[in-house]
C-alpha atoms as one frame of an Amber mdcrd trajectory, in Angstrom:
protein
 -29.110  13.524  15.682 -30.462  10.407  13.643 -28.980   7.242  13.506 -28.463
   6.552   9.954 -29.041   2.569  10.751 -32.359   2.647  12.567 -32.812   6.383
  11.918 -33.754   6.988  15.756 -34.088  10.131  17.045 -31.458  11.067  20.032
 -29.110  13.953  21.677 -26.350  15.057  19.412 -22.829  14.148  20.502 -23.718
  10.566  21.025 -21.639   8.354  20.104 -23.295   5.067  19.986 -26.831   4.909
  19.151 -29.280   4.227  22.014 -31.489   2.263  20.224 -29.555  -0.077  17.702
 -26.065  -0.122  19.539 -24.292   1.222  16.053 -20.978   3.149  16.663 -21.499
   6.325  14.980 -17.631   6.561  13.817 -17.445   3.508  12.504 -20.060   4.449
   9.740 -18.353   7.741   9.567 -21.698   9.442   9.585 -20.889  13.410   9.452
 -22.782  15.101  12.246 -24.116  18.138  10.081 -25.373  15.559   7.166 -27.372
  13.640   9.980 -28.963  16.667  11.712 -31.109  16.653   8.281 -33.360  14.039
   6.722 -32.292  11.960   3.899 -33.660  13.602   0.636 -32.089  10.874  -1.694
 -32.951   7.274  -3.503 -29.733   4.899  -3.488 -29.311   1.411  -4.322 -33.292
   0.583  -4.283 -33.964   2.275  -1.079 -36.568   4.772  -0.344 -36.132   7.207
   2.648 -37.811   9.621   4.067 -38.485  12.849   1.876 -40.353  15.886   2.821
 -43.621  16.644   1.246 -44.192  13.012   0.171 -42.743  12.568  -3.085 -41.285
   9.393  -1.822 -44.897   7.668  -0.891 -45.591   8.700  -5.313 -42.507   7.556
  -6.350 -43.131   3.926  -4.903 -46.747   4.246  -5.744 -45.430   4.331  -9.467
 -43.291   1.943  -9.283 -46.103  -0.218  -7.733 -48.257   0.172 -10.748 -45.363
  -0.493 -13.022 -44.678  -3.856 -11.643 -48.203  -4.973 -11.189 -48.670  -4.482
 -15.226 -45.289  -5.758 -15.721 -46.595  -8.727 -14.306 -49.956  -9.260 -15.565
 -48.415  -8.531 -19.078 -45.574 -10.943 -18.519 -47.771 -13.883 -17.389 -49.226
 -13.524 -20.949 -45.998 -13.620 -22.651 -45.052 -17.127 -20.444 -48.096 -18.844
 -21.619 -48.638 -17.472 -25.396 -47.625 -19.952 -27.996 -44.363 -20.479 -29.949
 -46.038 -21.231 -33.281 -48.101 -18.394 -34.676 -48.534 -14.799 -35.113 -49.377
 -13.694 -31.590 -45.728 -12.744 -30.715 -45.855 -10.352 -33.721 -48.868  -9.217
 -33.350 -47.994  -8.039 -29.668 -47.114  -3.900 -29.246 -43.496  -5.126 -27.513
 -42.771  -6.956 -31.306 -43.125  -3.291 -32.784 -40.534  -2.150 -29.584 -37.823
  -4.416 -30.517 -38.283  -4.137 -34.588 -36.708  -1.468 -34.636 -33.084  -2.906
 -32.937 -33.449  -6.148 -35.113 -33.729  -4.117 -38.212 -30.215  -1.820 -37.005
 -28.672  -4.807 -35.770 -28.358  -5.909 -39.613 -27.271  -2.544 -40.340 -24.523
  -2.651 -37.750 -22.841  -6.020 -38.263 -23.125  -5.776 -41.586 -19.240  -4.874
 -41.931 -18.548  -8.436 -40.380 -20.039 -10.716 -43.452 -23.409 -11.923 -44.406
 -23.888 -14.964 -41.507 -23.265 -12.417 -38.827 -25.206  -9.461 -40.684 -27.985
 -12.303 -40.582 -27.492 -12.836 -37.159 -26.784  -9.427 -36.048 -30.508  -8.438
 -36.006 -31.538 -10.895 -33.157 -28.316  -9.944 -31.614 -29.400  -6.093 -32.185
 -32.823  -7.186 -30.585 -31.093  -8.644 -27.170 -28.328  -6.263 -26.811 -30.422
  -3.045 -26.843 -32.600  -4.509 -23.299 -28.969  -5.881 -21.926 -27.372  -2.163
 -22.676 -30.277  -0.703 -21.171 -30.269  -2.729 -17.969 -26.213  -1.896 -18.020
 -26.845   1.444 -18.012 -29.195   1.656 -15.153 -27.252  -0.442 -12.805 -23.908
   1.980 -13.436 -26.500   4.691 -12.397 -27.286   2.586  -9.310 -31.235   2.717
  -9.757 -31.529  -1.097  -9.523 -35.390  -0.724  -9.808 -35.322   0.437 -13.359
 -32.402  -2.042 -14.268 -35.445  -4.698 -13.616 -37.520  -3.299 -16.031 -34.775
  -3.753 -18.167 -34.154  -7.920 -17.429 -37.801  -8.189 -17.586 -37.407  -6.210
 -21.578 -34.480  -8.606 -22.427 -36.798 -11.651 -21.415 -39.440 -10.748 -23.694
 -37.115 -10.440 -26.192 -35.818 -13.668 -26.019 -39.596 -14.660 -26.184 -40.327
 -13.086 -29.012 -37.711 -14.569 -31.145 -38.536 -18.115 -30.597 -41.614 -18.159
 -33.137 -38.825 -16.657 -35.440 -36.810 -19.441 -34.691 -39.343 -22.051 -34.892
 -40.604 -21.113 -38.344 -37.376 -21.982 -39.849 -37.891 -24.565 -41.499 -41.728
 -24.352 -42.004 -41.326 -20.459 -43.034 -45.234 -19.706 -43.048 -44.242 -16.502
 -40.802 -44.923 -13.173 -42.317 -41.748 -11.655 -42.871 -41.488  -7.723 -42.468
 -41.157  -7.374 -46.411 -45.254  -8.834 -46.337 -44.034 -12.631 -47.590 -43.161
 -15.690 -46.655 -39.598 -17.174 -46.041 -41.351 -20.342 -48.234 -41.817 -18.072
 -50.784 -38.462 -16.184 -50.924 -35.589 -18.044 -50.838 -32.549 -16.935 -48.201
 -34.632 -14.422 -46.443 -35.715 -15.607 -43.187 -32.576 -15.034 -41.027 -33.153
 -18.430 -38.994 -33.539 -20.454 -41.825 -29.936 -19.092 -43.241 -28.672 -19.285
 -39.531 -29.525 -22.782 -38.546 -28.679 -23.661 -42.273 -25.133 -22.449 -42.124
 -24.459 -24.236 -38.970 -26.189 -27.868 -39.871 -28.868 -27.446 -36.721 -31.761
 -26.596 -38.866 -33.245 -29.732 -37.783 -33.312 -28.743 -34.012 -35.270 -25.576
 -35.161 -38.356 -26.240 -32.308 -35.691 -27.329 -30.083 -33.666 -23.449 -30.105
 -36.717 -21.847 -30.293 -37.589 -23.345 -26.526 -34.211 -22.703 -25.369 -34.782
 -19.365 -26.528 -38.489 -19.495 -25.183 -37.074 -20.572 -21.598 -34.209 -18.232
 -21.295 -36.300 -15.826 -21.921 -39.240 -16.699 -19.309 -35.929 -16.859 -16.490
 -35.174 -13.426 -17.238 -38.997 -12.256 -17.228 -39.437 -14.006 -13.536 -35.986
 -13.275 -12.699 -36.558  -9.657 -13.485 -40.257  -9.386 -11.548 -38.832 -11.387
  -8.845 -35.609  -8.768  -7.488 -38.166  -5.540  -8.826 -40.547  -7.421  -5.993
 -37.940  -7.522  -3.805 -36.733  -4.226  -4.367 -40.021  -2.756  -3.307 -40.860
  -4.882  -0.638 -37.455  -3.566   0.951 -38.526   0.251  -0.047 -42.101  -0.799
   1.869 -40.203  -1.880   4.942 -37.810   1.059   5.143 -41.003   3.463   5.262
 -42.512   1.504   7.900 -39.962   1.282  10.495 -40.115   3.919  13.435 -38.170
   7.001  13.607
């Protein structure tokens, strides 16, 4: 029998474990379930899995944080101003949801069809991290704070340029050379703030950069639990 606390080994039809004190009852551990090893992954926790597939699992997930935070670190200290944002391979990830976020609020009137496709950008990361967290695999929701960070990020040049509009626009010009075509120019416009353009764009900058760390800091914590659970004695 195995203690599903401490997972130590002892005689079956005990009914408090030797080693941790737990009342087996209490838990309601079934006696057949605990006569076999856990073969599962719930709520962040690794456990012990024949053949090893466990020990690659958290090796992956390893790797995907480390890059995760290398690549984050140079999101956090790349400029506002400038082209480096959109020059960056996530920029081409969330074009796409910007582009169908005009598409999809465009039923609700031009300022929100303007405004849907940054809305479009940070919903798609947010419904993504949703959906992982209903399917309880909290490592992968994670990834998905740390994608809704650098999307937040990557709109703050966008916001920045409004009133300058040197930016190159997906349409290969200008919002200086076309009038009402860069959305945060019409955005900040319509609402009077176009003045605090540099100011948004750092709100946006910093939200963004709490979500990154936020993100790397509960995936580190995640795995540092997964690490523990393999180490302790059986």
């Amino acid at each position: 029998m195995i203690c599903p606390k401490c997972a130590h080994a002892q005689p079956d039809g005990t009914e408090v474990c030797l080693r941790c004190g737990v009342i087996f009852a209490k838990v309601r551990v079934d006696h057949s379930a605990s006569q076999s090893p856990p073969t599962s992954i719930h709520e962040g926790t690794i456990e012990e899995t024949p053949g090893g597939m466990d020990t690659l699992q958290l090796a992956g997930r390893l790797v995907i944080w480390a890059i995760l935070l290398v690549w984050g670190g140079k999101f956090i200290f790349m400029p506002i101003s400038g082209e480096d944002f959109s020059r960056s391979y996530m920029h081409l990830v969330n074009l796409p949801f910007h582009e169908a976020g005009h598409v999809i609020f465009a039923p609700f009137g031009r300022f929100i069809q303007v405004l849907g496709g940054t809305l479009g950008q940070w919903l798609m990361p947010a419904v993504v991290t949703a959906s992982f967290l209903r399917r309880k695999d909290h490592f992968a929701a994670t990834v998905g704070v740390w994608w809704l960070g650098q999307s937040f990020m990557d709109i703050a040049p966008y916001m920045d340029d409004a009133r300058a509009g040197q930016l190159m626009l997906l349409g290969g010009v200008t919002g200086s050379e076309v009038e009402d075509y860069h959305d945060w120019e019409i955005i900040l416009t319509r609402l009077g703030l176009l003045q605090y353009d540099h100011v948004i764009a750092r709100i946006s900058f910093f939200c963004g950069t709490l979500f990154m760390i936020g993100g790397l800091a509960w995936g580190a914590g995640i795995l540092y639990r997964q690490i523990q659970s393999r180490r302790r004695p059986i």
